[in-house]
N, CA, C and O atoms as a GROMACS GRO file, in nm:
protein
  444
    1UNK      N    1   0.084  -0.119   0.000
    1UNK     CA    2   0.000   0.000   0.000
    1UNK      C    3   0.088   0.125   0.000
    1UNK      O    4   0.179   0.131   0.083
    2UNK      N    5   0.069   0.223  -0.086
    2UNK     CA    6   0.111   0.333  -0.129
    2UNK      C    7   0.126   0.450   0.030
    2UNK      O    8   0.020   0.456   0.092
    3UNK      N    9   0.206   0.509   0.072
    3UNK     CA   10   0.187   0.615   0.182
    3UNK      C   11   0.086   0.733   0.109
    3UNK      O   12   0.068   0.740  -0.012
    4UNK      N   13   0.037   0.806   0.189
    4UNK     CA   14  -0.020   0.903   0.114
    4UNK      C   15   0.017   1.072   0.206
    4UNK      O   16  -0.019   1.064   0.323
    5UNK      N   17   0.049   1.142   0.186
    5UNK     CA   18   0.093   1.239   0.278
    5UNK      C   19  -0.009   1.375   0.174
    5UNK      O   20  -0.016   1.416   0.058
    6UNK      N   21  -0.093   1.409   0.350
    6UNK     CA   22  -0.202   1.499   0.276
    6UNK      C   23  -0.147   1.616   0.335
    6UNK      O   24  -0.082   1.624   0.439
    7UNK      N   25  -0.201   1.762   0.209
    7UNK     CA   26  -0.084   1.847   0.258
    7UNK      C   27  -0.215   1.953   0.328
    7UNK      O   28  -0.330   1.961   0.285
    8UNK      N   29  -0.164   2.022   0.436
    8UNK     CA   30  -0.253   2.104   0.513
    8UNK      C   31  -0.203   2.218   0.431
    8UNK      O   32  -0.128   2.220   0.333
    9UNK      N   33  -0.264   2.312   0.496
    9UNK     CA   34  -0.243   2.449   0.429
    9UNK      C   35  -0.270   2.522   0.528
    9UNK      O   36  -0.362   2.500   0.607
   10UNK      N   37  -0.148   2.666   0.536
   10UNK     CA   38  -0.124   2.712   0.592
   10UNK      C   39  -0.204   2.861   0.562
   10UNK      O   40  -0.244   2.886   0.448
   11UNK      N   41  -0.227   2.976   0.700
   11UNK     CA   42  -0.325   3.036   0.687
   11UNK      C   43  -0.320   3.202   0.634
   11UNK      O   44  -0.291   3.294   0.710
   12UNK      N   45  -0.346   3.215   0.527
   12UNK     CA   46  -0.295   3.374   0.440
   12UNK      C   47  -0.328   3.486   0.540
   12UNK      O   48  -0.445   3.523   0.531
   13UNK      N   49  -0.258   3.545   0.626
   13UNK     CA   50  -0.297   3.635   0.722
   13UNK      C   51  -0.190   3.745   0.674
   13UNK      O   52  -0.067   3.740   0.676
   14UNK      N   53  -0.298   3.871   0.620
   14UNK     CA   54  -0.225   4.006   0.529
   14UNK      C   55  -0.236   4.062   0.713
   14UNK      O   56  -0.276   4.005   0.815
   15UNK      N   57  -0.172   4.218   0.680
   15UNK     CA   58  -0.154   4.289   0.744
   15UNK      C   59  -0.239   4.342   0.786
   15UNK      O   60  -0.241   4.385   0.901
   16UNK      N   61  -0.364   4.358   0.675
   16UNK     CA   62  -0.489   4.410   0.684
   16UNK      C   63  -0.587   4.333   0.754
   16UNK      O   64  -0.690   4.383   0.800
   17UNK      N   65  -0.552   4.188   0.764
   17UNK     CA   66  -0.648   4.117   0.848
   17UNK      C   67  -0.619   4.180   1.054
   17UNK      O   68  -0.689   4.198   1.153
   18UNK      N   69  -0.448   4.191   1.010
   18UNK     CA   70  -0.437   4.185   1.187
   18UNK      C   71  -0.462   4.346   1.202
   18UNK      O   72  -0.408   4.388   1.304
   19UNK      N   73  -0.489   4.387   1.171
   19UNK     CA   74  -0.471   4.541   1.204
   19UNK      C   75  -0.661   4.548   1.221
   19UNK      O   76  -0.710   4.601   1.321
   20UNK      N   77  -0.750   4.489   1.111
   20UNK     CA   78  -0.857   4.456   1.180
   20UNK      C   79  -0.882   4.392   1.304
   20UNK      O   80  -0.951   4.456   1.383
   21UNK      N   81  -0.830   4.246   1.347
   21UNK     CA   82  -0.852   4.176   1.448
   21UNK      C   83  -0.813   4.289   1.558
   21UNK      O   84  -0.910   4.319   1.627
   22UNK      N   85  -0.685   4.365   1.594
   22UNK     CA   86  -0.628   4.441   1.663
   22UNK      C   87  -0.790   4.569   1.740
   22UNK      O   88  -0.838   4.592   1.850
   23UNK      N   89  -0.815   4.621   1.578
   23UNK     CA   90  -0.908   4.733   1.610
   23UNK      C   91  -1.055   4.683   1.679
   23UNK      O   92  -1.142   4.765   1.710
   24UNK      N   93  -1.069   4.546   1.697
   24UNK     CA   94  -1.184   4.459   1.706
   24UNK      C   95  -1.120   4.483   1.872
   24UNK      O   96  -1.200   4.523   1.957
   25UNK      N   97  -1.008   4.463   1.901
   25UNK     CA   98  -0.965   4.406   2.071
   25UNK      C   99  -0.959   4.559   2.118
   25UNK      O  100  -1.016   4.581   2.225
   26UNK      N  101  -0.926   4.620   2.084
   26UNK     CA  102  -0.926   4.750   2.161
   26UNK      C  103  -1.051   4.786   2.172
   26UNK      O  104  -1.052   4.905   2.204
   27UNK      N  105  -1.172   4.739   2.162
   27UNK     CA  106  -1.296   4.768   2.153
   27UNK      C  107  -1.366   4.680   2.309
   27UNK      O  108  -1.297   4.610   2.384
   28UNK      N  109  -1.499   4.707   2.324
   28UNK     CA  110  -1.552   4.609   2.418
   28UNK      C  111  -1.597   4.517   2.364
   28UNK      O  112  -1.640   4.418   2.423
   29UNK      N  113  -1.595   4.532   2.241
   29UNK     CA  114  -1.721   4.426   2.168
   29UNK      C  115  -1.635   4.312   2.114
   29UNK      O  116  -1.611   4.324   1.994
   30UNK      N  117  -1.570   4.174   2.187
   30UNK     CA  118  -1.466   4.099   2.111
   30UNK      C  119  -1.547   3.988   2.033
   30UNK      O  120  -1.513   3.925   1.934
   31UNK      N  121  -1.680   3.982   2.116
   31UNK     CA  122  -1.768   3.840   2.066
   31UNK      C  123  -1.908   3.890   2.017
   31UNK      O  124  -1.991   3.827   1.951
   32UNK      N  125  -1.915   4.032   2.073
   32UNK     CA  126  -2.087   4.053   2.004
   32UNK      C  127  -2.078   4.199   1.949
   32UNK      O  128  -1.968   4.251   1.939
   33UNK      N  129  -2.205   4.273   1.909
   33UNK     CA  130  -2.122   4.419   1.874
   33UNK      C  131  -2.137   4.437   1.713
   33UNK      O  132  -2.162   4.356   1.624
   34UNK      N  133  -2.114   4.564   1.714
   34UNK     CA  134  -2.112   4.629   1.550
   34UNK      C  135  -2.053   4.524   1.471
   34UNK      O  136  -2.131   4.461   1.400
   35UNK      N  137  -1.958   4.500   1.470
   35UNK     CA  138  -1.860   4.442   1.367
   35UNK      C  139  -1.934   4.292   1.347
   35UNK      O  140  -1.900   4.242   1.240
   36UNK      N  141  -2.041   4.197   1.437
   36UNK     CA  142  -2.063   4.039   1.415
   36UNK      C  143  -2.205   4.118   1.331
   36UNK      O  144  -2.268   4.064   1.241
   37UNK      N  145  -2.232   4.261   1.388
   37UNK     CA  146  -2.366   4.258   1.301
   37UNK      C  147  -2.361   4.341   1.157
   37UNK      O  148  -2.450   4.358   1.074
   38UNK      N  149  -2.245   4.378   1.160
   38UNK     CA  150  -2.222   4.393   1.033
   38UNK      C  151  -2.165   4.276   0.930
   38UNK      O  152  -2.197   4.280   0.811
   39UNK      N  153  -2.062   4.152   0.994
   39UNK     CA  154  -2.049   4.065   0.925
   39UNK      C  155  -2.195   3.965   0.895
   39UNK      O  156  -2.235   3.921   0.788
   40UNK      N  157  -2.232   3.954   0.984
   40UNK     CA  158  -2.434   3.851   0.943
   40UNK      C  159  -2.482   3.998   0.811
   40UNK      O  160  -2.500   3.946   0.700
   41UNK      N  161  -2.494   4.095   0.809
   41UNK     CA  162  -2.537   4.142   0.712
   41UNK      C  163  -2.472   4.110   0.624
   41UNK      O  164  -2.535   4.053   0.534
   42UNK      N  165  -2.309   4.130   0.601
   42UNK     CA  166  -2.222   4.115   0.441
   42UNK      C  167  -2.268   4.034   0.426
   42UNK      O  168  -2.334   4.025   0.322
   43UNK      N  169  -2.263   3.928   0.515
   43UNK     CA  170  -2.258   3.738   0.465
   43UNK      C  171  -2.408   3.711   0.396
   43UNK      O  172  -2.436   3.638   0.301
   44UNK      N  173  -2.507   3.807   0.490
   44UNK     CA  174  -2.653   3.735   0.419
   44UNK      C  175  -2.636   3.826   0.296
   44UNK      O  176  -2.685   3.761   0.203
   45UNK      N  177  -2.598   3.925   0.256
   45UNK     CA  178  -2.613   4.011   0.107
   45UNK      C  179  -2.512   3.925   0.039
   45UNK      O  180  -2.518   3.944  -0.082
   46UNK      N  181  -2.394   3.813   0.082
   46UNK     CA  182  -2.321   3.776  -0.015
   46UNK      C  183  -2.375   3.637  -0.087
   46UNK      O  184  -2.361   3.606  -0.205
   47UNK      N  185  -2.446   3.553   0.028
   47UNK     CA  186  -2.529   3.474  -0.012
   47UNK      C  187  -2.664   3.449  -0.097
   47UNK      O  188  -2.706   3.361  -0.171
   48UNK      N  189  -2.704   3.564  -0.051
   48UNK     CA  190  -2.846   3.589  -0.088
   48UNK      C  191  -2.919   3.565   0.007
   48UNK      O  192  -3.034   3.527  -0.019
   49UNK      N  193  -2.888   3.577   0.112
   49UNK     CA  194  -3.072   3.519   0.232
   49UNK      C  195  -3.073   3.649   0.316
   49UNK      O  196  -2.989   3.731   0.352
   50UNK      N  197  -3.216   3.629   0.332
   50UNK     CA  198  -3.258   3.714   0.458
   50UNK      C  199  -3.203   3.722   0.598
   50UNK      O  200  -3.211   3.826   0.663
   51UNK      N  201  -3.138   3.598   0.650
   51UNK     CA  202  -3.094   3.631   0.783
   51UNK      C  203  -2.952   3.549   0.762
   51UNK      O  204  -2.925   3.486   0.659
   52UNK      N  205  -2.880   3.560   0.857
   52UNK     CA  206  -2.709   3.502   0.844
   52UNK      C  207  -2.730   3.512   0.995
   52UNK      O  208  -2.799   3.602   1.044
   53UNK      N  209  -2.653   3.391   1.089
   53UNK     CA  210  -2.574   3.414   1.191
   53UNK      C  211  -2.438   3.352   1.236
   53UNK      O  212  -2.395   3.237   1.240
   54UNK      N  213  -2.399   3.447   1.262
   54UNK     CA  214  -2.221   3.425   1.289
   54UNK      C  215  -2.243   3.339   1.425
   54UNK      O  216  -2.337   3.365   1.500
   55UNK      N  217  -2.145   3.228   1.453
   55UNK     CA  218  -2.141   3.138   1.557
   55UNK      C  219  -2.021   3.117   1.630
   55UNK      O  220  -1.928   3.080   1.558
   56UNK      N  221  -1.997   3.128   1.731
   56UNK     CA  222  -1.804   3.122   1.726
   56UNK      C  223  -1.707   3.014   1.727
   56UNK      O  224  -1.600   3.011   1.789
   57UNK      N  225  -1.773   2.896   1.624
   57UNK     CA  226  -1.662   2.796   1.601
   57UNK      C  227  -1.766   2.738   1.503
   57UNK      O  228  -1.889   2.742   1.513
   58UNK      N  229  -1.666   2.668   1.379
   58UNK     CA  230  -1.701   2.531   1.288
   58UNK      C  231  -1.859   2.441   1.386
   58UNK      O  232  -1.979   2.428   1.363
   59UNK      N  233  -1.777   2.406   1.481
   59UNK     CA  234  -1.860   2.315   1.568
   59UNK      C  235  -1.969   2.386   1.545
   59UNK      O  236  -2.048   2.347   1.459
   60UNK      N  237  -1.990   2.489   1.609
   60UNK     CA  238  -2.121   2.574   1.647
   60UNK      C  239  -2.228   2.532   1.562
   60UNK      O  240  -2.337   2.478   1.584
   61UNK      N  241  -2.135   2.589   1.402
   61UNK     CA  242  -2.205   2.619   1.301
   61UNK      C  243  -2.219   2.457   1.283
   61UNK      O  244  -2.340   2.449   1.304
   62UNK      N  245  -2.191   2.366   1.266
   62UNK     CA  246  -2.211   2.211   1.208
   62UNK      C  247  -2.357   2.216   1.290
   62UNK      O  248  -2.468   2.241   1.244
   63UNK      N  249  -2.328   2.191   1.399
   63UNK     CA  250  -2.467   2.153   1.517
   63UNK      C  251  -2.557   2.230   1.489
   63UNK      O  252  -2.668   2.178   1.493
   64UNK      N  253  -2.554   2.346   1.460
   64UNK     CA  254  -2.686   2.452   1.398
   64UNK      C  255  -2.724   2.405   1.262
   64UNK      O  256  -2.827   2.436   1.203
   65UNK      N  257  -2.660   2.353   1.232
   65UNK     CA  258  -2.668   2.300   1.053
   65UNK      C  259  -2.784   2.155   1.082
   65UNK      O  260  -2.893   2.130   1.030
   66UNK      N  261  -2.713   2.090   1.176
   66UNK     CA  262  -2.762   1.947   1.179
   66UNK      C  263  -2.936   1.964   1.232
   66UNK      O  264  -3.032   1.902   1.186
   67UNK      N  265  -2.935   2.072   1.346
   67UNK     CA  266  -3.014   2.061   1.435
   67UNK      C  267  -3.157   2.172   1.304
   67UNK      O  268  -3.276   2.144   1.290
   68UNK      N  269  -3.111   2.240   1.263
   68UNK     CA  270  -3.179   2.325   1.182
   68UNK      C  271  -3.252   2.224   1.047
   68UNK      O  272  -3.356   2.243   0.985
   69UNK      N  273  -3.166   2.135   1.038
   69UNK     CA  274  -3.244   2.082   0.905
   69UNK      C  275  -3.315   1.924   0.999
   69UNK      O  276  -3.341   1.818   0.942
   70UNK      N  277  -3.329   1.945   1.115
   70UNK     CA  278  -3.394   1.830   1.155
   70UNK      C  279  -3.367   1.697   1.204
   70UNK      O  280  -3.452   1.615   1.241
   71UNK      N  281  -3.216   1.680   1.201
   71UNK     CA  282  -3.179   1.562   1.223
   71UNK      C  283  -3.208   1.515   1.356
   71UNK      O  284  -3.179   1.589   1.450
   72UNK      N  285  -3.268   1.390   1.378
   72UNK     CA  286  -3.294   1.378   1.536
   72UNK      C  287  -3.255   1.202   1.509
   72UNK      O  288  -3.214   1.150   1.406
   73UNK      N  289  -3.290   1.129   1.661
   73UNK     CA  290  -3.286   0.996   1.685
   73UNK      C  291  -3.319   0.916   1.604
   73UNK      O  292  -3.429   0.895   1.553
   74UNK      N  293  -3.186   0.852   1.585
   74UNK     CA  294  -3.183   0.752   1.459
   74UNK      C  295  -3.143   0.808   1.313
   74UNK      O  296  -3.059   0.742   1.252
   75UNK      N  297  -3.175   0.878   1.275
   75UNK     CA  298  -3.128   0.956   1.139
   75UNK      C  299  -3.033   0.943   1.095
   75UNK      O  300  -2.950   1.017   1.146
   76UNK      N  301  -2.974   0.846   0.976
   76UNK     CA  302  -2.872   0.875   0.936
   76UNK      C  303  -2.816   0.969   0.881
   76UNK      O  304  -2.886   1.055   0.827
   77UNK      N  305  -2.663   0.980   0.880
   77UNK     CA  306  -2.628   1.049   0.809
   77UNK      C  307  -2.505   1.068   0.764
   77UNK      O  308  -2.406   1.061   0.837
   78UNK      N  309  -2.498   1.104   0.600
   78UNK     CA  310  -2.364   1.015   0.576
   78UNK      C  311  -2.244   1.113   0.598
   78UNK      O  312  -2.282   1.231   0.597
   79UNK      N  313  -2.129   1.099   0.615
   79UNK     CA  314  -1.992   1.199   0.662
   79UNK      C  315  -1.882   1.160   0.631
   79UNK      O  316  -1.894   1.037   0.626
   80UNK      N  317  -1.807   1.179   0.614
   80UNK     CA  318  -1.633   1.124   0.599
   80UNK      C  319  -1.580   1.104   0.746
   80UNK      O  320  -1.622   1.171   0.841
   81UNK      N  321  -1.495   1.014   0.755
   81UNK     CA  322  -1.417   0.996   0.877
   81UNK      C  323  -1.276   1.072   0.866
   81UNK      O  324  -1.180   1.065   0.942
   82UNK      N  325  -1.289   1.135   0.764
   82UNK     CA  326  -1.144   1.197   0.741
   82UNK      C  327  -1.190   1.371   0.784
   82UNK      O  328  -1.206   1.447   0.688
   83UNK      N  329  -1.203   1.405   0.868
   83UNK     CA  330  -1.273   1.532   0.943
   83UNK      C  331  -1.235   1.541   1.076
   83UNK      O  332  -1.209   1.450   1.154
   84UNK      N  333  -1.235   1.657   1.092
   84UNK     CA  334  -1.212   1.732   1.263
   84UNK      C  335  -1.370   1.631   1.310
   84UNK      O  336  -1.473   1.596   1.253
   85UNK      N  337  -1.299   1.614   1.466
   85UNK     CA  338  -1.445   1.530   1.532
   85UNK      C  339  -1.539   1.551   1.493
   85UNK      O  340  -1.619   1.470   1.446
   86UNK      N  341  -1.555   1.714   1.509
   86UNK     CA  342  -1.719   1.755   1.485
   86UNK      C  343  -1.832   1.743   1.434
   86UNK      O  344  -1.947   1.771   1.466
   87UNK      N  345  -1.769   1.688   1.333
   87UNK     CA  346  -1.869   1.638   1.182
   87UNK      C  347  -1.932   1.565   1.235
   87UNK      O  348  -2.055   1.566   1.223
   88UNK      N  349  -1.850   1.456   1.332
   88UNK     CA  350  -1.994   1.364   1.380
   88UNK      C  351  -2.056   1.370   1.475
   88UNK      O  352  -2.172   1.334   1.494
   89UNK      N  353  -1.951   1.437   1.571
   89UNK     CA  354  -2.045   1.475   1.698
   89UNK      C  355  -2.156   1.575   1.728
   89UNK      O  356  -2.228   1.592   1.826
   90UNK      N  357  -2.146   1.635   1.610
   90UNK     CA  358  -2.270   1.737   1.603
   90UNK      C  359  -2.415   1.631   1.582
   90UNK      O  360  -2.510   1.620   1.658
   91UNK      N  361  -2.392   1.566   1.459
   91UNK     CA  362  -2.497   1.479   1.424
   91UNK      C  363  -2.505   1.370   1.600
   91UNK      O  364  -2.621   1.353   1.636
   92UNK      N  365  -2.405   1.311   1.688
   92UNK     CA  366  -2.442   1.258   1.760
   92UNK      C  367  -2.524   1.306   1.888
   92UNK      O  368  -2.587   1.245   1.974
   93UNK      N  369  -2.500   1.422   1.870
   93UNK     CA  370  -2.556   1.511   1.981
   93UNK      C  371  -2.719   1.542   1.987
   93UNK      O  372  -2.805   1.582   2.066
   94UNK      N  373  -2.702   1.498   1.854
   94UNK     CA  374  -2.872   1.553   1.850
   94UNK      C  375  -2.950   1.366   1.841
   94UNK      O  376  -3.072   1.354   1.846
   95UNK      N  377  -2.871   1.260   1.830
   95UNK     CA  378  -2.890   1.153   1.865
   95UNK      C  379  -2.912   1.101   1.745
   95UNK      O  380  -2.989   1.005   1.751
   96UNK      N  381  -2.877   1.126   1.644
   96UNK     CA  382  -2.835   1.072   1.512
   96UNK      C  383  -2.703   0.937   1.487
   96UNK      O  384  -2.612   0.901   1.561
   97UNK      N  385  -2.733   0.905   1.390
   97UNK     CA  386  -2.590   0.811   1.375
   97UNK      C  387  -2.551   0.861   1.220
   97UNK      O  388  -2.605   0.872   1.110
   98UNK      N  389  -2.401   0.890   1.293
   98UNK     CA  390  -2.327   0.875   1.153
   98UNK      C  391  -2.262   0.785   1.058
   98UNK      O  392  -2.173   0.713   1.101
   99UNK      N  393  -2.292   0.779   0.941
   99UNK     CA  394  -2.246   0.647   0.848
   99UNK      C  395  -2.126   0.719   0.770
   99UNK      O  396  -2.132   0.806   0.683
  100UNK      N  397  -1.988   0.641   0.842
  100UNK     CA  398  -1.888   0.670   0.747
  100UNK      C  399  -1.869   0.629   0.645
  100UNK      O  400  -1.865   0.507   0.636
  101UNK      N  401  -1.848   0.713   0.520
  101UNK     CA  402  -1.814   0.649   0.360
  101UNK      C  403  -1.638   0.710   0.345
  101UNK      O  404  -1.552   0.782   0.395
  102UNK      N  405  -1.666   0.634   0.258
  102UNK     CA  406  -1.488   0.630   0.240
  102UNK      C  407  -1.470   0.740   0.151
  102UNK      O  408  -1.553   0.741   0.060
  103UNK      N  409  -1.409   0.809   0.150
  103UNK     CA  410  -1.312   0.916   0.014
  103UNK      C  411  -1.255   0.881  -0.096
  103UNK      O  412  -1.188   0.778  -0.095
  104UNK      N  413  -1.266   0.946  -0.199
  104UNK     CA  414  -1.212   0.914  -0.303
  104UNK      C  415  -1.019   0.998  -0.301
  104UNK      O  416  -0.994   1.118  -0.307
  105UNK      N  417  -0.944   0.911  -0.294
  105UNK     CA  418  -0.811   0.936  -0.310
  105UNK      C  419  -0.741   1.100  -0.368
  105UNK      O  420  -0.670   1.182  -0.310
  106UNK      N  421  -0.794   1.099  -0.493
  106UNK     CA  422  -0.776   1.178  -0.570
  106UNK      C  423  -0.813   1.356  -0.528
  106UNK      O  424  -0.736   1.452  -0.533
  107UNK      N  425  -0.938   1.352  -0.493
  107UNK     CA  426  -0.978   1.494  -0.460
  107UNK      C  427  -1.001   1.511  -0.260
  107UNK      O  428  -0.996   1.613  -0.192
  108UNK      N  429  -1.028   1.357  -0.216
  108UNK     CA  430  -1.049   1.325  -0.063
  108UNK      C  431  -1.180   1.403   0.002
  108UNK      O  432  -1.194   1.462   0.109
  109UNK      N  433  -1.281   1.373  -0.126
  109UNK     CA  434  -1.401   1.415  -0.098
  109UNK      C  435  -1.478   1.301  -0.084
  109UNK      O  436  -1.426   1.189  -0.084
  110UNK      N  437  -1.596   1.318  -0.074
  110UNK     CA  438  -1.696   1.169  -0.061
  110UNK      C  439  -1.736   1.175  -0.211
  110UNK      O  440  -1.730   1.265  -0.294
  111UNK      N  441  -1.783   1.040  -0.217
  111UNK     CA  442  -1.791   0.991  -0.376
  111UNK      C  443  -1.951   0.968  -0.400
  111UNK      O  444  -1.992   0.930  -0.510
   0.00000   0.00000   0.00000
């Protein structure tokens, strides 16, 4: 069997990002505030929907995903095992089971 070495990627942080994050901390507002309700607006005008909400982690947002479209006890649902925990523990939380499928090599998406 072939090794396979998957390459992460590292995170493009301009000058302009930290000099934002910076002007965000000198503020009171680090988690709620002008700036999360101005990003739920960009994001819903970039998408197209009426409402957007910002969550403060992947996780957050998975479990709002799972729990929003209904998934409850017993429900499958299919996921990669090649993922940060969350993927499934969101779906387990709400008392779902997750069915791992395998990846396709090439792109290491589900098939």
């Amino acid at each position: 069997m072939k090794r396979m070495q998957v390459p992460l990627s590292s995170p493009d942080i301009i000058e302009k990002d930290i000099e934002a994050v910076v002007g965000v901390m000198k503020t009171r507002f680090l988690s709620i505030g002008p700036k999360v309700v101005e990003f739920e607006k960009r994001i819903g005008e970039y998408v197209g929907t009426k409402y957007a909400v910002a969550v403060n982690s992947g996780t957050s947002a998975l479990h709002l995903i799972i729990r929003g479209m209904g998934i409850g006890e017993g429900d499958v649902v299919i996921t990669t095992p090649f993922s940060f925990i969350a993927s499934s523990n969101c779906i387990l939380f709400e008392r779902g089971r997750p069915l791992f499928v395998d990846i396709k090599e090439d792109t290491l998406n589900l098939d």
